[in-house]
Backbone as a ProteinNet text record, in pm:
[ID]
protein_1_A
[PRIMARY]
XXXXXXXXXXXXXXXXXXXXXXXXXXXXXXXXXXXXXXXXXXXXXXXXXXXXXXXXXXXXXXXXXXXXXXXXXXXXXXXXXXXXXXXXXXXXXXXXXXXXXXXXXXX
[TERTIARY]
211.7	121.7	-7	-74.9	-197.7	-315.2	-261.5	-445.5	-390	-461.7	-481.7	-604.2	-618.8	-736.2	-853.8	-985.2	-1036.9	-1016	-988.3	-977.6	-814.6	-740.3	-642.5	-645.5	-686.7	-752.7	-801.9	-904.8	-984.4	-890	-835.7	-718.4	-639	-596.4	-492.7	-553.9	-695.3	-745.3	-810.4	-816.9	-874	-719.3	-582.1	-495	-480.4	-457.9	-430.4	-568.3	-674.9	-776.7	-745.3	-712.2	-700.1	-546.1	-464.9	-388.4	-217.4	-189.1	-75.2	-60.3	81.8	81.4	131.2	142.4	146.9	297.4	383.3	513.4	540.8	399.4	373.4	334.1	236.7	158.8	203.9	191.4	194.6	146.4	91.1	10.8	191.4	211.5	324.5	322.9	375.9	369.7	440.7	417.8	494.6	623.3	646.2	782.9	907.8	843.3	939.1	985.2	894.2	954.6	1105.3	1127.4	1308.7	1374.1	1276.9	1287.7	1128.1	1034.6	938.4	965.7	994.4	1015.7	1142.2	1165.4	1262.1	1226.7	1357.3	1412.5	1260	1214	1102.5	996.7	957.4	822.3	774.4	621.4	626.8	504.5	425.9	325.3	331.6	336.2	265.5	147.8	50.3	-78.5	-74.5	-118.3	-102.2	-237.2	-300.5	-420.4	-454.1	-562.1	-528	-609	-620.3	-738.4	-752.8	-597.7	-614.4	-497.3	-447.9	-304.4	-265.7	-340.1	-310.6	-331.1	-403.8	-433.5	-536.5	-593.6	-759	-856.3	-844.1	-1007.4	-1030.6	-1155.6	-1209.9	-1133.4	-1125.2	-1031.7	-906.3	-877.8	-688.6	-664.4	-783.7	-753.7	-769.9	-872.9	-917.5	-773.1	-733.3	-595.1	-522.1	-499.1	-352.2	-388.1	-536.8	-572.9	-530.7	-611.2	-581.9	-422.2	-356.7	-214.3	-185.3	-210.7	-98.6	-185.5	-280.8	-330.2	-266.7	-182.9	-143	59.6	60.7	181.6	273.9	217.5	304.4	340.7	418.7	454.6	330.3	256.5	186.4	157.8	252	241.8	162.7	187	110.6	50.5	-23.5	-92.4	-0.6	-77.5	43.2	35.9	-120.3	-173.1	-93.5	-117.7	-4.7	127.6	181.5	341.6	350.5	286.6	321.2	260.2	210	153.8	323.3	339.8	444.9	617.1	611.1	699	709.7	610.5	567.9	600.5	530.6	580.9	722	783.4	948.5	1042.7	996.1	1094.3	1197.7	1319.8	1429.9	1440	1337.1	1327.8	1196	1138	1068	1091.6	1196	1242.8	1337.9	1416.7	1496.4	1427.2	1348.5	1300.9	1201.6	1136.7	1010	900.8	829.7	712.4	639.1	470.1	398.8	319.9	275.7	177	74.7	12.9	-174.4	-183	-264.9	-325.6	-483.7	-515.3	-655.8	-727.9	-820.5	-879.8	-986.3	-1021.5	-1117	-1045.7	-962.3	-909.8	-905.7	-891.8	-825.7	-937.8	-1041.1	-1142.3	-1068.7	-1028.4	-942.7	-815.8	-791.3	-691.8	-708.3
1401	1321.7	1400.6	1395.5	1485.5	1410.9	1306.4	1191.9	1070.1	1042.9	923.3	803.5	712.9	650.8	669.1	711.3	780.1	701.2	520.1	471.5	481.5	536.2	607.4	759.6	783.2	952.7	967.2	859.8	842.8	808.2	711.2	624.1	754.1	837.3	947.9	1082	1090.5	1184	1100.4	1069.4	960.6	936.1	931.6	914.9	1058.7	1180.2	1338.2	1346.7	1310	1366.6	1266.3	1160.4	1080.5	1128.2	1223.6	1275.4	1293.1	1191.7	1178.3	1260.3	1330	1478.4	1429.6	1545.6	1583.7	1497.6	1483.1	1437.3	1309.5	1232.5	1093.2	1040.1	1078.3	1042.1	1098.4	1001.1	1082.4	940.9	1009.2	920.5	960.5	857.2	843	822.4	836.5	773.7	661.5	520.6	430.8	434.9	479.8	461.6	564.3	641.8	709.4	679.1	534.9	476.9	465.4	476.6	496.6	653.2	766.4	849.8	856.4	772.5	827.2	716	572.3	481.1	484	449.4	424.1	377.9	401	330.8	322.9	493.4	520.5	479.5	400.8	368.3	234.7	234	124.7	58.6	164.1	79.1	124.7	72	114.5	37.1	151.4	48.3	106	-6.8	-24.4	1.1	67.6	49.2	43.1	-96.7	-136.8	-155.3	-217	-208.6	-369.1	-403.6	-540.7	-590.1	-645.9	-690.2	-781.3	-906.2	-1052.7	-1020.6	-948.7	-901.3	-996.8	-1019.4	-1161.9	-1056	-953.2	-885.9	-949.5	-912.5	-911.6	-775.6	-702.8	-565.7	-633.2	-668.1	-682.2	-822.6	-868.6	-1016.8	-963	-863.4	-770.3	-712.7	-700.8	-568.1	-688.9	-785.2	-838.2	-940.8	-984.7	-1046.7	-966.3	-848.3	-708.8	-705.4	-723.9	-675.7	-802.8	-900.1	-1076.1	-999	-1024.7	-1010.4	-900.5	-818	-719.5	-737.2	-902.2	-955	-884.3	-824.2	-772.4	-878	-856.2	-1017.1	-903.2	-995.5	-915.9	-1053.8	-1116	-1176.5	-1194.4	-1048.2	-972.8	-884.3	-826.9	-698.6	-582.5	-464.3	-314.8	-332.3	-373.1	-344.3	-435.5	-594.3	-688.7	-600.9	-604.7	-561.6	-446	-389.7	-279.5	-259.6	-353.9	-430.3	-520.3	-620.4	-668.1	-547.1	-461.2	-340.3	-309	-273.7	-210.6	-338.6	-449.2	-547.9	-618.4	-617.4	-645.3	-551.4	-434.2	-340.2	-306.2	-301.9	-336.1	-248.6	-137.2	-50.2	-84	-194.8	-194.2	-394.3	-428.1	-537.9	-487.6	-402.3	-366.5	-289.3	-206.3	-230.6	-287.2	-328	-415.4	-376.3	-310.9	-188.6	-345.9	-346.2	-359.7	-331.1	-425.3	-353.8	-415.5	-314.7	-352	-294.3	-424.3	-402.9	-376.7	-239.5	-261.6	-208.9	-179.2	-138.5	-220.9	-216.1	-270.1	-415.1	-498.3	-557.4	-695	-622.3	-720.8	-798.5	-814.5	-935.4	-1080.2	-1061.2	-1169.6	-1230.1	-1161.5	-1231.8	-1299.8
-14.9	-95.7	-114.6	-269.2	-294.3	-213.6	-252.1	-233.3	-179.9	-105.5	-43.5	-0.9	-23.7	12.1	129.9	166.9	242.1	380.8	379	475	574.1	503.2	541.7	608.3	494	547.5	720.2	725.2	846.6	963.3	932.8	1056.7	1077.2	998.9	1041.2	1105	1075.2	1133.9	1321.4	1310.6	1391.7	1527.2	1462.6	1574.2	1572.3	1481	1550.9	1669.3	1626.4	1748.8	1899	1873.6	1927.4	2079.4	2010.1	2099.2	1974.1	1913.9	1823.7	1782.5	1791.8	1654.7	1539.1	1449.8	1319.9	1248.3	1355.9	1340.4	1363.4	1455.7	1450.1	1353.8	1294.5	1185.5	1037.2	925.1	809.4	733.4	584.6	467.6	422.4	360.2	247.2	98.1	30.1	-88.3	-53	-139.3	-156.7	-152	-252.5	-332	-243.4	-143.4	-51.5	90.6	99.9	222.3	316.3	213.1	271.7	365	269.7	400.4	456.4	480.5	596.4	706.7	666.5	737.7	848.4	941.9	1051.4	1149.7	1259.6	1363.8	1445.8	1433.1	1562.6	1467.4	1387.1	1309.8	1352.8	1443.7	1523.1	1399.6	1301.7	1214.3	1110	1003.4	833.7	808.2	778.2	750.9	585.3	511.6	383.1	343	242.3	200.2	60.1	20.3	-63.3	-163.5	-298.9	-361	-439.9	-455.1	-554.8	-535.7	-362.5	-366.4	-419.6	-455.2	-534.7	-673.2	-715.5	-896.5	-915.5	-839.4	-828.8	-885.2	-906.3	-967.2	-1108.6	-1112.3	-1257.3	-1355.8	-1296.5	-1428.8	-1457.9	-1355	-1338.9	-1415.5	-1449	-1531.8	-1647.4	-1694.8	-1787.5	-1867	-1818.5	-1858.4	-1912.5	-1829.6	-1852.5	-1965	-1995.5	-2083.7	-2215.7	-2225.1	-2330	-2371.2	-2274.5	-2298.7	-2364.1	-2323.5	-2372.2	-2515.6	-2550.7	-2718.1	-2758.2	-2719.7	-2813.4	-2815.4	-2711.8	-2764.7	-2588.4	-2531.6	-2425.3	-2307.5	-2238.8	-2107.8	-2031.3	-1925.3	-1804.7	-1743.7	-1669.9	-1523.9	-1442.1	-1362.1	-1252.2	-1322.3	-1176.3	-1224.5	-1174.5	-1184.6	-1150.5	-1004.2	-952	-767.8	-735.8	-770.1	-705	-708	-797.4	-824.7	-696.6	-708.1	-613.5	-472	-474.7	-289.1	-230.8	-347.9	-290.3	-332.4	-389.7	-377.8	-239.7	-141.7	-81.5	85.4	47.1	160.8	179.4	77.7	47.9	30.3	52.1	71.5	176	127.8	206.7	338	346.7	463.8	578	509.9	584.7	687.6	531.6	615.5	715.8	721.6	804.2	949.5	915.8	1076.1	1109.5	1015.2	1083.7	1176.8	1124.7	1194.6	1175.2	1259.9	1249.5	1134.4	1014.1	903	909.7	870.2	872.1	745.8	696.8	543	565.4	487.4	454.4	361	323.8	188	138	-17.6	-35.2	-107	-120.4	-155.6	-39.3	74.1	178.5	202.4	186.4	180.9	110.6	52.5	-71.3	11.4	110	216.4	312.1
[MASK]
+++++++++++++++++++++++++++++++++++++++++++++++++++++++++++++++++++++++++++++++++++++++++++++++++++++++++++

């Protein structure tokens, strides 16, 4: 992964100093959970920006989109917060997740 959120960044630098190696820890992309996730994965911490789609932009967009005739439901952050919590690898082993970011106030 290129980039990652800085409050992620921190938590991962924070368990290598902390003693954890390189092979404990890793930032993931989403969408590759299936190979970073497993048997030995005791946490995924999620970090987040707009998991319910409650912002002011994210009402913004989807307003923009219905006027130009498109379906928009959800937002992309919802859609892909709950991608991310219903995913069949992570129902299957069931790590510990911690959500955080600038979003999780709204929870």
């Amino acid at each position: 992964m290129l980039e990652a959120q800085l409050g992620l960044c921190k938590i991962e630098a924070a368990l290598l100093d902390y003693g954890f190696s390189r092979e404990e820890v890793i930032i993931s992309d989403p969408t590759k959970l299936k190979r970073t996730v497993g048997s030995k994965t005791k946490v995924v911490g999620i970090g987040v920006l707009d998991p319910l789609g409650l912002s002011y932009d994210s009402k913004v967009v989807g307003f923009v989109l219905r006027r130009f005739g498109l379906k928009c439901q959800e937002s992309i952050t919802s859609k892909t917060f709950q991608n991310v919590i219903f995913d069949p690898t992570i129902r299957r082993y069931k790590p510990k997740v911690i959500v955080g970011g600038q979003g999780t106030c709204a929870l």
